[in-house]
C-alpha positions, 0 to 999 in steps of 0.5 A: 317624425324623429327616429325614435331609437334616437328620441329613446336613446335621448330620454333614457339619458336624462332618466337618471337626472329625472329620479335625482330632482326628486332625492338621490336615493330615489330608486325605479326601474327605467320607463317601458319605452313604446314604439308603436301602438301595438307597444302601447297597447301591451303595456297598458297605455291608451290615448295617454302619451305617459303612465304610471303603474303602481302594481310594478312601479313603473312608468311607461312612456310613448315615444311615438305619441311623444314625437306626435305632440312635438314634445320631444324637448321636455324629456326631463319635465315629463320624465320628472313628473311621472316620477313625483306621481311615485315619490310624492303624490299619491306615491301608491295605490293605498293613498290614492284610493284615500284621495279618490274617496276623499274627492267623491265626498266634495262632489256629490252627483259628480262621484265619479269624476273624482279620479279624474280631479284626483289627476288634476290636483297631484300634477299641480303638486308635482308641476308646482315643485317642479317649475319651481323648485328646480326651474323645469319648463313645465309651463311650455309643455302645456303650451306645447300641447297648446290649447286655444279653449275657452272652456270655463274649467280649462280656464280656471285649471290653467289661471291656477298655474298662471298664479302659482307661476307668476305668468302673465294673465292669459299666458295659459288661460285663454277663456274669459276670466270673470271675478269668481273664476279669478277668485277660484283660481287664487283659492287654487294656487294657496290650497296648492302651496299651503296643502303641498306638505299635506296634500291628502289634506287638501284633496276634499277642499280641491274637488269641492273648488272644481264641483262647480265647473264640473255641473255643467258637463263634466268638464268633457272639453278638458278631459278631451283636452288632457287626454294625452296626458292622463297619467293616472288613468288606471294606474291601480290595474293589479294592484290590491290597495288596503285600508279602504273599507274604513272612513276616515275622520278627515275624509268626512271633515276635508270635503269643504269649500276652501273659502270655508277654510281660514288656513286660506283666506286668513279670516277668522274662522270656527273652531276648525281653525282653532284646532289646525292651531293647535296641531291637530286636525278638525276631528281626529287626533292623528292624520288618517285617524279614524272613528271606526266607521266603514263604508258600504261595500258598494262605495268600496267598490267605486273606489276600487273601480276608480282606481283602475282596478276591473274587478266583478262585484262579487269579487269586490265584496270578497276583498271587502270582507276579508278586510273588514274580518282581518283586526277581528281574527283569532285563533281557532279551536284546537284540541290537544291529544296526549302525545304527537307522533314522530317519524320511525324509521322502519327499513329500507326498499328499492328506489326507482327512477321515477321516485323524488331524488330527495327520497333516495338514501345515497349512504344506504346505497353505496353501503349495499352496492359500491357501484351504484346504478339509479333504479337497480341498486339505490335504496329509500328510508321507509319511514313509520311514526311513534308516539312523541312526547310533546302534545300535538293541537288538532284543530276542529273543523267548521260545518257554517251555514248562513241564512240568505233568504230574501230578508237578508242584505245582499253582501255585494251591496249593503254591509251583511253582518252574517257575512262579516261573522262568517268570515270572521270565524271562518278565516280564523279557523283556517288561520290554525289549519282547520278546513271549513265546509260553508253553506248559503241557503235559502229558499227549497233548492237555492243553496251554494256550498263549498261541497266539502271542508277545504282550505281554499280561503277565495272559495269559502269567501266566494260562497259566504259573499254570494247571494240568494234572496229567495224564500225560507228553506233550511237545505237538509240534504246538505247537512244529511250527506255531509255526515251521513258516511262520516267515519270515526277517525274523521276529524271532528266539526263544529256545526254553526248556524248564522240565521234567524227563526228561519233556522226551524225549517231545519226540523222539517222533512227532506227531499226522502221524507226523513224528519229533520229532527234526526238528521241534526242529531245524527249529524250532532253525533258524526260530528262529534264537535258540538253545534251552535246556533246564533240566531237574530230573535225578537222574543227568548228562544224558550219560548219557541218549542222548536227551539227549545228542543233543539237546545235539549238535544245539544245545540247551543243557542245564542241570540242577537238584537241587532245584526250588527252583535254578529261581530262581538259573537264572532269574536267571543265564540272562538274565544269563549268556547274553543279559545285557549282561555276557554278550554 
């Protein structure tokens, strides 16, 4: 084995001219170079002798695994290659995720090999330009790592490069090459170079041209075969990709066969090939144009798992919501009181050692003792406040409660529009600095509850994603104790109910007998902020008595058909009722 302080002194030479191939403008920080396992193991790298991470842009690079596959001569190509997975394909997390979820369109049962494709088609791209575009030796690097497999998708995979690079048949591919396999493979090497420029647009196409090869056994003797080589594998581990909830128009429309494609065979084709001539892509107006459609959260977070990220469903499904709320937050109520305050000064007092140094007045100091001793002669401001001038907007804090029995979605899994409301006006109020109390409840004893009116937007999230299922049980002692001791000079809340006729056991005895029936009113009046109700109802609420008592008594009512009219209500309710148009 080469001494690797040479073999890193080597590579590190060739970085510069690695990062210049790709633009001379092209900027990363050098590869986190790895002596021993241990190195390795530190940084992220398992069983792969190259890695990138999208987190910190680096690339991160085994040198002792590299001296251990003889690979020692290829530092530009290698280097280069890790390089193009940054600048060129998929470039960051967001695009990756975007193909992956591309890929599991075109590879129904076989979804969760789509990261694994994904690494397949971006170092074709990338070994394509490459070879090519600036003669690097990438052919002999795989004939360094050298393989004699006859494995069908391994042949297939390696007679792609054969055509792209005009090498002689069985250079690369050593396993039987039959008319299919020889036709897949020229339908690879023309998706490559016709999709080189739009290489998300291919992706779907790729993973559909592989599927058959992968039906048999997952393609486990390449993935064995390339496990040295596995650059992507966890490549998004810290990162927080975005725009992922949503699909796509050419998410749904790429996953093809390529043969289906005319822009490949040149055959006359459907109305597909008709609006490619046209300059616009088969179903959208603009790449990465959309319909408005979502994903569940449970593909979400597949997509996020592929990725590398290792998350818990629940923590999932808090990214999910947050994403899909965020286009849809306002501005919260705030109420304008008659005149802000402004600080006073009001004298001076001792500053001690243990005060913030800020806080000391050094002119006020030197103005009582010319000799100034820290603790025993400096002074502080003492600051009062005043009436100002200029209107000052308090914002109205939010008690939410959210029904979570058993005949609601689990959040986690499918989408819940009661936990899409929630955090919509949830992280809207906390957007103009309001605090918010949330709730989930269920059946007798099952609710989970922020315990108090916070700030801290992971929690509330935390609470409104969780889930209960149980039985129907409106947690009484919740709202009692909440408002029980409230004093006057508290801020003012707006109770919200999200639920459905559920919401009536609200009206029942608690836990010490007390009638339901006061303890809304009592927490209605300690709160000072007014309650609402949004209920999924299938008949008028007037035509339930407890309802409609409850409405005399000060709680707004509004009913939905449909779960997913939560959204529209989010958005109205803030505007309509605490909005600055609405006030």
């Amino acid at each position: 084995m080469p001494d690797l302080n040479d073999l890193q002194s080597a590579w590190a030479a060739k970085w510069p001219e690695a990062l210049t191939l790709w633009s001379r403008f092209t900027r990363l920080s050098e590869p986190r170079w790895c002596f021993t396992p241990d190195d390795a193991k530190r940084e992220g790298l398992t069983g792969s002798f190259a890695m990138i991470r999208f987190d910190d842009q680096a690339v991160v690079i085994g040198l002792h695994l590299i001296a251990e596959k003889k690979l020692e001569p290829f530092a530009l190509e290698i280097l280069a290659h890790e390089v193009g997975h940054h600048v060129y394909a998929p470039a960051d997390l967001s695009d990756h995720g975007r193909m992956i979820a591309r890929m599991r369109r075109a590879l129904p049962t076989k979804e969760h090999l789509a990261a694994f494709i994904s690494n397949l088609y971006t170092d074709l791209l990338i070994n394509d330009r490459l070879q090519r575009g600036s003669n690097l030796r990438l052919a002999q690097v795989y004939e360094t790592l050298g393989n004699n497999s006859t494995d069908k998708l391994w042949t297939f995979y390696m007679r792609v490069y054969e055509i792209l690079w005009s090498l002689p048949k069985g250079k690369l591919a050593k396993g039987t090459i039959d008319d299919q396999l020889e036709g897949d493979a020229y339908l690879g090497s023309r998706l490559i170079r016709s999709y080189a420029r739009d290489w998300m647009g291919g992706a779907g196409r790729f993973a559909a041209l592989c599927l058959p090869y992968l039906l048999e056994n997952e393609g486990q003797e390449i993935q064995q075969i390339l496990r040295g080589w596995r650059d992507m594998e966890g490549s998004g581990q810290g990162g927080a990709p975005g725009g992922l909830t949503e699909i796509e128009d050419d998410e749904l429309e790429g996953a093809i066969h390529p043969a289906l494609d005319d822009e490949l065979t040149g055959l006359e084709g459907d109305d597909i090939r008709g609006e490619k001539k046209n300059g616009t892509r088969p179903g959208g107006d603009a790449p990465g144009g959309s319909r408005g459609q979502y994903r569940e959260p449970f593909e979400y977070g597949q997509i996020l798992k592929a990725l590398g990220l290792n998350l818990s469903d629940h923590e999932i499904a808090i990214r999910y919501y947050k994403e899909r709320a965020t286009p849809n937050l306002i501005r919260f109520p705030t109420r304008i009181k008659p005149e802000s305050t402004e600080p006073l000064p009001e004298g001076l007092e001792a500053w001690d050692i243990g005060s913030p140094l800020e806080a000391a007045d050094w002119l006020q100091s030197v103005i009582v003792s010319p000799r100034v001793v820290p603790g025993m002669t400096t002074v502080q401001r003492v600051w009062g406040t005043t009436e100002g001038s200029l209107p000052e907007k308090e914002p109205l804090d939010l008690d939410l409660y959210v029904d979570c029995s058993g005949s609601m979605p689990n959040p986690q899994v499918n989408v819940s529009y009661l936990t899409l409301a929630g955090a919509i006006i949830a992280l809207s109020a906390l957007r103009v600095g309001a605090r918010v109390q949330a709730t989930l409840w269920s059946g007798a004893g099952q609710f989970d509850t922020t315990g108090g009116f916070i700030a801290d937007e992971r929690k509330i999230l935390g609470i409104l994603t969780g889930y209960l299922g149980g039985a129907t049980a409106f947690p009484i002692h919740v709202l009692r104790e909440t408002y029980q001791n409230r004093k006057p000079g508290d801020r003012p809340v707006h109770i919200l109910h999200i639920s459905d006729d559920g919401i009536t056991t609200m009206f029942g005895k608690d836990e010490k007998g007390n009638s339901g029936w006061e303890v809304s009113q009592m927490a209605l009046t300690k709160a000072r902020g007014g309650g609402s109700m949004v209920l999924n109802l299938w008949q008028d609420w007037q035509k339930n008595a407890d309802l409609s008592r409850a409405h005399d008594e000060g709680w707004q009512i509004s009913v939905v058909r449909t779960w997913e009219e939560l959204v529209a209500f989010a958005k109205a309710f803030s505007k309509a009722k605490y909005g600055d148009d609405g006030r």
